[in-house]
C-alpha positions in Angstrom: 23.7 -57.4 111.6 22.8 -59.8 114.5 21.9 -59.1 117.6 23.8 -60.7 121.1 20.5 -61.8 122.7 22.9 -63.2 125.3 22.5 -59.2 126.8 18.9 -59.5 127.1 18.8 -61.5 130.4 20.8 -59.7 132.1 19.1 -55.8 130.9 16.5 -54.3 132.5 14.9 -51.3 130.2 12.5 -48.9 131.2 9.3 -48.5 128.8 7.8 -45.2 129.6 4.1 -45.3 128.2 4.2 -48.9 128.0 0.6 -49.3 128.8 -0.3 -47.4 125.1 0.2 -49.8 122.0 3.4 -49.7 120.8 4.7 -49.6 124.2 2.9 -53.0 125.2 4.2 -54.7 121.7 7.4 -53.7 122.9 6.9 -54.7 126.2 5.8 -58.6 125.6 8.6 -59.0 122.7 10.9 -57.9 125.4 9.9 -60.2 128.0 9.5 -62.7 125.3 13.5 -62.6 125.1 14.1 -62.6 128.9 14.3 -58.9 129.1 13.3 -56.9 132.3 11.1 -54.6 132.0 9.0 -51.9 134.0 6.4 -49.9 132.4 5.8 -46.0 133.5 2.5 -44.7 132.5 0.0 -42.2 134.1 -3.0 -44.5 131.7 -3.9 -40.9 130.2 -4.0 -43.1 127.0 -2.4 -46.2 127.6 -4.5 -49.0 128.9 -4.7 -51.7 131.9 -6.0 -54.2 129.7 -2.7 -54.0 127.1 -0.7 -55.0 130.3 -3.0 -56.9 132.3 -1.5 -60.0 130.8 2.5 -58.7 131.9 1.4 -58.3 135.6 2.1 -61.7 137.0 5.6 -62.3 134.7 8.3 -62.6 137.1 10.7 -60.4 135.1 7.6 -57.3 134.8 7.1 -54.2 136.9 4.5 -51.5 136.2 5.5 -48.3 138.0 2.3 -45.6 137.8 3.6 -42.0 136.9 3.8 -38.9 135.1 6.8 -37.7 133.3 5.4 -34.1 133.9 6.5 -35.1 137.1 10.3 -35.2 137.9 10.1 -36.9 140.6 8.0 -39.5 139.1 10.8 -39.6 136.1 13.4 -40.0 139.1 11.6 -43.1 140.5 11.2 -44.7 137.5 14.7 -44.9 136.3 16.5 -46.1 139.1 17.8 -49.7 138.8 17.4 -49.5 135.1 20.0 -49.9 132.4 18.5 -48.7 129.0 15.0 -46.0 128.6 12.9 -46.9 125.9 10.8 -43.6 125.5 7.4 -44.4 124.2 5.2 -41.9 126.5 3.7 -39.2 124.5 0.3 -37.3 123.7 -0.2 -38.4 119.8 -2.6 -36.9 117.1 -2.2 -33.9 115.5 -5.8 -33.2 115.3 -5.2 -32.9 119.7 -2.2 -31.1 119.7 -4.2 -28.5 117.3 -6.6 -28.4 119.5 -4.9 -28.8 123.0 -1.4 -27.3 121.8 -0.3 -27.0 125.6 -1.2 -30.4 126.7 0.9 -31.4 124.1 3.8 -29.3 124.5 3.6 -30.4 128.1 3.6 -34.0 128.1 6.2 -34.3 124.6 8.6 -31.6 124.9 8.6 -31.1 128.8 8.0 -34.9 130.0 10.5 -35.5 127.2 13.2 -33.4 128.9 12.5 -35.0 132.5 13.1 -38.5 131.1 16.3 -37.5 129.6 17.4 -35.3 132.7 16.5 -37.9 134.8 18.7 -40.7 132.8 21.2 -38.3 132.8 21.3 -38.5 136.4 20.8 -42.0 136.9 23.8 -43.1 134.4 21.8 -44.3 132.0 23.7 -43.8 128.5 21.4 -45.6 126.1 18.2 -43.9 125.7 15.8 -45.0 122.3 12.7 -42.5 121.6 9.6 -42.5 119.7 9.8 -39.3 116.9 7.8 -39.3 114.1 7.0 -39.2 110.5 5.4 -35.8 111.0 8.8 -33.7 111.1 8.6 -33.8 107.3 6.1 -31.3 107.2 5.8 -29.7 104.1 9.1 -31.0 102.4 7.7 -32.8 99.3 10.0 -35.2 98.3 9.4 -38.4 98.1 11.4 -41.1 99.8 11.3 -38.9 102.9 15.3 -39.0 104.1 16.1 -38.2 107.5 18.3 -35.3 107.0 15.8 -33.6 104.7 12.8 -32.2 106.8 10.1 -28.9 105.7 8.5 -26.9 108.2 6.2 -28.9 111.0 2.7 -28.7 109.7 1.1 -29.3 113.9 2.1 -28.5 117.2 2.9 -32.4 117.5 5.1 -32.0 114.9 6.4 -29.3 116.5 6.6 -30.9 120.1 8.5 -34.2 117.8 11.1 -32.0 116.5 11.6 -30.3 119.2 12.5 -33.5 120.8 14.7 -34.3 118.2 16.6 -30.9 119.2 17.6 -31.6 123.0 18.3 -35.4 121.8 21.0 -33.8 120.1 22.0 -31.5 122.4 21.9 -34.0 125.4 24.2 -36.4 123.5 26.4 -33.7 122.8 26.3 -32.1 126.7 26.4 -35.8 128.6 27.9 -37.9 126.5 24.4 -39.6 126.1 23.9 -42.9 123.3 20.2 -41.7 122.1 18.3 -42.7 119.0 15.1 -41.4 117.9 13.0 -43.1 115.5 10.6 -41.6 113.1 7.1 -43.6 113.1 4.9 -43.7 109.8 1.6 -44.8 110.5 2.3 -47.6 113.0 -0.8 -49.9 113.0 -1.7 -53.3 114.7 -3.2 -55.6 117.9 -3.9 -53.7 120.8 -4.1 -50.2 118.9 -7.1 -47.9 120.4 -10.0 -48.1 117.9 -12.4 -45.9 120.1 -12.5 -41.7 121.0 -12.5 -38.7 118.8 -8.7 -39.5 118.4 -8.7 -43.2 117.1 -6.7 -44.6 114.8 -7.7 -44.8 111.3 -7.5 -48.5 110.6 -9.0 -50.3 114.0 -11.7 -47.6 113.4 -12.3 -48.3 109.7 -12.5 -52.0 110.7 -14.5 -51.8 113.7 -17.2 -49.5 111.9 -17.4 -52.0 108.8 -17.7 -54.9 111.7 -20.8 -53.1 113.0 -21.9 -51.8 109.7 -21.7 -48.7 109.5 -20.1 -46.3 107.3 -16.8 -44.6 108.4 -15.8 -41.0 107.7 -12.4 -40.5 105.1 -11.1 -36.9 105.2 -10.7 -35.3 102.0 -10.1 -37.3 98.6 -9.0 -40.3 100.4 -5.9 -40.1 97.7 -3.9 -38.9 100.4 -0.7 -41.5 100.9 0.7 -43.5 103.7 3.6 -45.7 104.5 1.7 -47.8 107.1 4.1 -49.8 109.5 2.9 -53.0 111.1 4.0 -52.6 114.9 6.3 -55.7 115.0 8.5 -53.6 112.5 8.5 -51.1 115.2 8.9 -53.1 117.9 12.1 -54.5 116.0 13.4 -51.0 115.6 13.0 -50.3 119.2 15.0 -53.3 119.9 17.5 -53.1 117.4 18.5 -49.6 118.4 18.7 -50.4 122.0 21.2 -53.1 121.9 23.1 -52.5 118.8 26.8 -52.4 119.4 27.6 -50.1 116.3 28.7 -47.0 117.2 28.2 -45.5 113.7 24.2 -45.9 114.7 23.9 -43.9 117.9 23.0 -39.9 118.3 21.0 -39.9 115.0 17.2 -40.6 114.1 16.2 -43.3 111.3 12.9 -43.7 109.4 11.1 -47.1 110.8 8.6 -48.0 108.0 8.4 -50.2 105.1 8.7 -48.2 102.0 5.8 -48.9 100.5 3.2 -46.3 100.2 -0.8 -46.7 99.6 -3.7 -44.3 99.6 -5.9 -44.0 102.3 -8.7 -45.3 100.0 -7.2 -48.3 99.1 -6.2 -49.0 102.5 -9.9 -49.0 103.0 -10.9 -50.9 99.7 -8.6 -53.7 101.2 -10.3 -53.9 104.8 -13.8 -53.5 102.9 -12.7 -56.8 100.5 -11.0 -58.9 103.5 -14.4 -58.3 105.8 -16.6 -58.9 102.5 -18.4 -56.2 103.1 -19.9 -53.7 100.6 -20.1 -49.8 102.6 -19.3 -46.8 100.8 -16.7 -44.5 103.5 -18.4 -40.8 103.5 -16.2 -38.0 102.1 -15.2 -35.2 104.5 -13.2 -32.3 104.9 -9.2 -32.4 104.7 -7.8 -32.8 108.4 -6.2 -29.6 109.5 -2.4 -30.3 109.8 -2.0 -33.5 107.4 0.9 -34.1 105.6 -0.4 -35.3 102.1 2.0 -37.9 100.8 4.3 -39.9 102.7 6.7 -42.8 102.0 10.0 -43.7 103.8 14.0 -44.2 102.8 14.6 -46.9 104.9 17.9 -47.8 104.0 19.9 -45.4 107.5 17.7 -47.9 109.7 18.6 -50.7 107.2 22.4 -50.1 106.8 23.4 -49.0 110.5 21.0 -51.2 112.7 20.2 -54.2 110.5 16.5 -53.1 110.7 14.6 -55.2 108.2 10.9 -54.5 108.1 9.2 -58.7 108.4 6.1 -57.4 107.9 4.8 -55.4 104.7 1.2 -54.3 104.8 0.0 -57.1 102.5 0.5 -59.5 105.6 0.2 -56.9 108.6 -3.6 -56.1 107.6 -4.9 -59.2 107.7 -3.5 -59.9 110.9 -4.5 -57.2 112.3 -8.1 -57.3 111.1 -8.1 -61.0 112.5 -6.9 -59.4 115.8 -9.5 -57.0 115.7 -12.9 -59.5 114.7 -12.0 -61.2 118.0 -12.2 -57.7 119.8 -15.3 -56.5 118.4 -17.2 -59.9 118.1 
């Protein structure tokens, strides 16, 4: 299923949180392919640096904003032809603790954005969901039309989005697509906080030499997604010309699953370095196992994952000992 890159020059697409990382991926491969693009982010989480490098392109805008804000949700849509919907408050271990922040920027910015494409024109509308819907449903491959009960209030604030998605598409006549992250990791992915990501942390700590923290047995499973598999999902379901493929959500992974501790064993190998992680508690709100059906994404928008975690880690270890040097 090939894409008409002869659209891209003449599309402009919003990238709400654009500044975070997936939203900057997105927003270089896009102006890469002679895409406009402007960038709305309040830098909450996202970062200058990740779009420092955009800020003198010709075919870049950065518009500074809220989507708690309507009016700031208003401003940023106007003159734009397709939202990609990346803004959000992630971690469930935040959302447990701060359930209202996160109920306030996912499910209420969530509805401005969409309101506010409504009321622009803007039919195509792509969002960021997430592997956490599954919940407690304990199959393995996790397919989209088979979810448990959320485990977090980010899962909660996901499928929640998920709902008015539906329901806007149904009410407006709205072309939207959510797509459900697992474990998204790469360049330009925060490493630092009480909220970091578990890979650019684990790499960064065995760079400095010093022992990282695993939570419970380590045996716990993960699907991890290089974010240039994501950023091809995002593209893919903003320009596809299928109908069959809008107004539903699609697992964006690789369908290959690995332990946390081996994850670690393979950083600990590629760095040569010899540090035993230190065993801690089970994090309130994890899912235990998780590993994706693909084959939705694969048969109705011709996503093909390029990158499988045997050649995303490495590069994004590479990425990272030029950081942290």
């Amino acid at each position: 299923m090939v894409l008409n890159e002869a659209k891209f020059a003449n599309t402009s697409v919003l990238i709400t949180g654009g500044a975070g990382f997936i939203g900057c991926n997105i927003a270089e491969e896009f102006l890469n392919k002679g895409v406009k693009v402007r960038v709305m982010d309040n830098f909450i989480t996202g970062r200058r640096s990740n779009i420092e490098p955009f800020l003198l392109h010709p075919n870049f805008e950065l518009y500074e904003g809220d989507i708690r804000s309507e009016n700031d949700c208003k401003k940023a849509v106007e003159g734009m032809d397709l939202v990609c919907h990346q803004a959000a408050l992630g971690s469930v271990p935040r959302s447990i603790s701060n359930p209202s922040a996160t109920n306030d920027i996912n499910v209420g910015g969530f509805v401005n954005m969409l309101f506010a494409a409504k009321e622009a024109g803007i039919k195509r509308f792509v969002y960021a969901s997430s592997s956490s819907v599954y919940g407690d449903e304990p199959n393995l491959p996790k397919q989209e039309h088979k979810i448990g009960n959320p485990l977090s209030p980010y899962a909660v604030s996901k499928l929640t989005n998920e709902l008015y998605a539906k329901v806007f598409a149904l009410t407006y006549g709205m072309e939207i697509i959510g797509l459900r992250y697992f474990n998204v990791y790469g360049p330009k992915q925060d490493p630092d906080g009480p909220y970091a990501a578990v890979i650019p942390l684990f790499i960064k700590c065995l760079m400095e030499n010093t022992a990282p923290y695993i939570n419970g047995d380590g045996e716990q499973t993960r699907d991890f997604t290089y974010v240039a598999n994501a950023v091809q999902a995002n593209m893919r379901a903003l320009f596809t010309d299928n109908t069959a493929a809008l107004n539903q959500v699609y697992n964006v992974a690789v369908g290959e699953n690995f332990t946390v501790n081996d994850m670690y064993r393979r950083i600990k190998n590629y760095l040569n370095k010899d540090i035993d992680a230190i065993h801690r508690a089970p994090r309130e709100g994890d899912v235990r196992n998780s590993l994706a059906d693909i084959s939705k994404a694969q048969n109705l928008l011709g996503y093909t994952p390029e990158f499988s975690f045997d050649n995303g880690l490495p590069l994004t270890i590479e990425y990272f000992k030029k950081i942290f040097v």
